[in-house]
C-alpha positions as CSV (number, residue, x, y, z in Angstrom):
1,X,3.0,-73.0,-22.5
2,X,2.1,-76.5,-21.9
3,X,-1.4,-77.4,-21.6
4,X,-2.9,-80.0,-18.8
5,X,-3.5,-82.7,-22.2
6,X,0.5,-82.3,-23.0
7,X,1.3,-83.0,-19.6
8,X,-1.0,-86.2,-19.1
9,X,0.0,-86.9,-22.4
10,X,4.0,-86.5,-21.4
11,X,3.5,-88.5,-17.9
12,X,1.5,-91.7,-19.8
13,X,4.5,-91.7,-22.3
14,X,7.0,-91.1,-19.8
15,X,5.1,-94.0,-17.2
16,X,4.7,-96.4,-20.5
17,X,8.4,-95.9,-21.0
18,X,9.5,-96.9,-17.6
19,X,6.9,-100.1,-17.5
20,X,8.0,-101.8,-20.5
21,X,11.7,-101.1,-20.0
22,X,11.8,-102.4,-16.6
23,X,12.8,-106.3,-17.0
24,X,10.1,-108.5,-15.5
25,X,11.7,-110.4,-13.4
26,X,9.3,-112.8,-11.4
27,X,13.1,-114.2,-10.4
28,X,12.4,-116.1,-6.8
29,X,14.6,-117.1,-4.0
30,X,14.5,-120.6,-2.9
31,X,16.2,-121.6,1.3
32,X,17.3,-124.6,1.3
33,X,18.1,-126.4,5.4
34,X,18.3,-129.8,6.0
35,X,18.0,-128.9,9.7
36,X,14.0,-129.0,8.9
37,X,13.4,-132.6,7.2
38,X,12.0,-134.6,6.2
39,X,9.4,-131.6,5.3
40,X,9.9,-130.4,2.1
41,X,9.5,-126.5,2.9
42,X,7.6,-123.8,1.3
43,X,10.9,-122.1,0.0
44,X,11.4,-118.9,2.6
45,X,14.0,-118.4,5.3
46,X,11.6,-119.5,7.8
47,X,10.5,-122.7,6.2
48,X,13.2,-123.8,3.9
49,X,13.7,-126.8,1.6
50,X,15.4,-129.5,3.2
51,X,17.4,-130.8,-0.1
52,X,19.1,-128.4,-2.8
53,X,17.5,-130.8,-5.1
54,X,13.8,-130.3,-4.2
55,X,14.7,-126.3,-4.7
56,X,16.1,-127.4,-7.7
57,X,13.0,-129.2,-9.1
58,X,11.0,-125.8,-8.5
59,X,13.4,-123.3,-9.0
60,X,12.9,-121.3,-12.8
61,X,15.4,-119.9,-15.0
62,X,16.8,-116.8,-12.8
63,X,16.2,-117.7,-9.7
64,X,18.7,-117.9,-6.9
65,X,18.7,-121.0,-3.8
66,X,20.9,-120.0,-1.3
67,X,21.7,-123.3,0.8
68,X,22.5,-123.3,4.9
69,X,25.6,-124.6,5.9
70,X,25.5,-128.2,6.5
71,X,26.3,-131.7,4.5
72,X,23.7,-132.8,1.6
73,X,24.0,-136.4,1.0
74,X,22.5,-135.9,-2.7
75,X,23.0,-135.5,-6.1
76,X,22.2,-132.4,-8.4
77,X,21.5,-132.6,-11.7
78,X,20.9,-128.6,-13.1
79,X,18.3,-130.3,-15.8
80,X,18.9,-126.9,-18.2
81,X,17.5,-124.2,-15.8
82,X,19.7,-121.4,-15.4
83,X,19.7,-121.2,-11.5
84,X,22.4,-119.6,-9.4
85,X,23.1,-121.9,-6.4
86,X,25.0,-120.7,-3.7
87,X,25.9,-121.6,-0.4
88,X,25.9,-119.1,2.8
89,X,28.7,-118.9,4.0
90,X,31.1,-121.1,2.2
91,X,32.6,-124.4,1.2
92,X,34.6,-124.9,4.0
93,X,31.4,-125.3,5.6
94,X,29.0,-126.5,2.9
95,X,29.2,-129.6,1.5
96,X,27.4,-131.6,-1.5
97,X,28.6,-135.1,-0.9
98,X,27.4,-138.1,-3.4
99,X,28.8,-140.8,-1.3
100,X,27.0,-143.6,-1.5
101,X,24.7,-142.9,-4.0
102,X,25.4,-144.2,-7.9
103,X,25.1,-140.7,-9.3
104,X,27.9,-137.9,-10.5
105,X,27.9,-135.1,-7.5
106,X,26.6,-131.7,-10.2
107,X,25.1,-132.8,-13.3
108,X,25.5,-130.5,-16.3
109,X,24.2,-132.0,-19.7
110,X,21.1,-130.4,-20.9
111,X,22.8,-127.2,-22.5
112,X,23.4,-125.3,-18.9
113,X,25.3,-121.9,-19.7
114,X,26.8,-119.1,-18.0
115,X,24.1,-118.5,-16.4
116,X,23.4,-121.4,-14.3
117,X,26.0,-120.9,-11.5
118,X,27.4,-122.9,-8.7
119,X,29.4,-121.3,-6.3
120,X,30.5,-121.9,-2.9
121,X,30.2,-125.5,-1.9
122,X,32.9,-128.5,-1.5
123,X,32.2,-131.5,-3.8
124,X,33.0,-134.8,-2.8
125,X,32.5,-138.4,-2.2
126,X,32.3,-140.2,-5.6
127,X,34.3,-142.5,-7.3
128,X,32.6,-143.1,-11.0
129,X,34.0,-143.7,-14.7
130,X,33.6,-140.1,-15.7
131,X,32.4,-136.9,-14.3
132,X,32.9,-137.7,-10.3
133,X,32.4,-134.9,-8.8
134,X,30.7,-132.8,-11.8
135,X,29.9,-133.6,-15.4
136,X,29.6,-131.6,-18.1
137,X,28.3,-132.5,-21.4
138,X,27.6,-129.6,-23.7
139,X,27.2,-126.9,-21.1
140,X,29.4,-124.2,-19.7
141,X,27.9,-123.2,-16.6
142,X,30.0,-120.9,-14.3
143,X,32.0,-122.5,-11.2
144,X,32.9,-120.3,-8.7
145,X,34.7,-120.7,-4.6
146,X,34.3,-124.3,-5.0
147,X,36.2,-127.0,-3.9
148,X,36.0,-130.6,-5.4
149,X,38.0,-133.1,-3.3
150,X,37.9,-137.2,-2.7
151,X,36.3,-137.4,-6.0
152,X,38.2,-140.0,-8.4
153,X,38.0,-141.6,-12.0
154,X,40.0,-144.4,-12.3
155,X,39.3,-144.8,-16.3
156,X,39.7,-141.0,-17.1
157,X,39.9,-140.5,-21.0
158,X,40.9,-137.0,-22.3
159,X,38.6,-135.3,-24.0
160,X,36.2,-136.0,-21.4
161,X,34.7,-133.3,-19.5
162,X,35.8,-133.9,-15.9
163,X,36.3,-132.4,-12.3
C-alpha cells in the first residue's frame, strides 16, 4: 500500500514531467489594420498595427500577424524571423502592393526557412531587375494561397530566385 510520501513523491514527478515537456511557447499574435493610422497600435484586435511591417519589426520567431483586409502600400523584408503572416480572409481581398516604392514586394535573404510563412495575400506593383514581387536569396520560406500579379523583370537571368 502506497504511503502519503509515494504519492507526493509520484504527483511532483508526474507535475515535473508535464512542466518541462510542455514547449514554452511565449509565441504572440500580432493585428495588423491600416484602418487605424497613422498610430502604430499596441498589437491586439482592438488596437492593431497599422503596417505588416511595424508587426514585423516586433514580431519573434513563432509568432503569427494576421493582417485585415485592405491594400499595404509597403514593402516586407522577413529579416530571418520565422513569423507566419497571414491575411484574414484572403488575397482576393488582401493586397501587399510595392508600387511606387524602390523596394522588392517580400524580402527573403537572411536564411528564412519553412517556418517563416506567407500565406494569403496578392503581391503586386513592382517592376525591378530581380525578385519583383518576392526575392529569395538562401531561404526557403513556405508560400501559400498567394497570388503574385503585375510584378515584372525585364532582365530576368535563370538561376535567379524570382516570382
Amino acid at each position: 500500500m502506497p504511503t502519503t510520501r509515494m504519492r507526493r513523491s509520484n504527483v511532483y514527478s508526474a507535475l515535473l514531467i508535464i512542466l518541462t515537456a510542455a514547449p514554452a511557447t511565449g509565441q504572440s499574435t500580432w493585428y495588423v489594420d491600416d484602418d487605424v493610422c497613422p498610430a502604430v497600435g499596441a498589437r491586439t484586435v482592438d488596437d492593431p498595427f497599422c503596417s505588416i511591417q511595424h508587426a514585423s519589426n516586433a514580431a519573434s520567431d513563432g509568432d503569427t500577424i494576421i493582417v485585415a483586409p485592405r491594400v499595404y502600400y509597403e514593402a516586407i523584408p522577413f529579416n530571418g524571423v520565422a513569423v507566419r503572416s497571414c491575411s484574414s480572409e484572403g488575397a482576393s481581398v488582401t493586397r501587399i502592393d510595392a508600387s511606387g516604392l524602390n523596394d522588392t514586394v517580400v524580402t527573403c535573404v537572411s536564411r528564412e526557412g519553412p517556418a517563416t510563412i506567407l500565406e494569403g495575400f496578392r503581391i503586386t506593383g513592382r517592376h525591378a531587375t530581380y525578385g519583383a514581387g518576392m526575392l529569395t536569396v538562401s531561404s526557403s520560406p513556405t508560400v501559400t494561397n498567394c497570388v503574385f500579379t503585375g510584378n515584372t523583370c525585364p532582365q530576368f537571368r535563370p538561376g535567379w530566385p524570382h516570382a
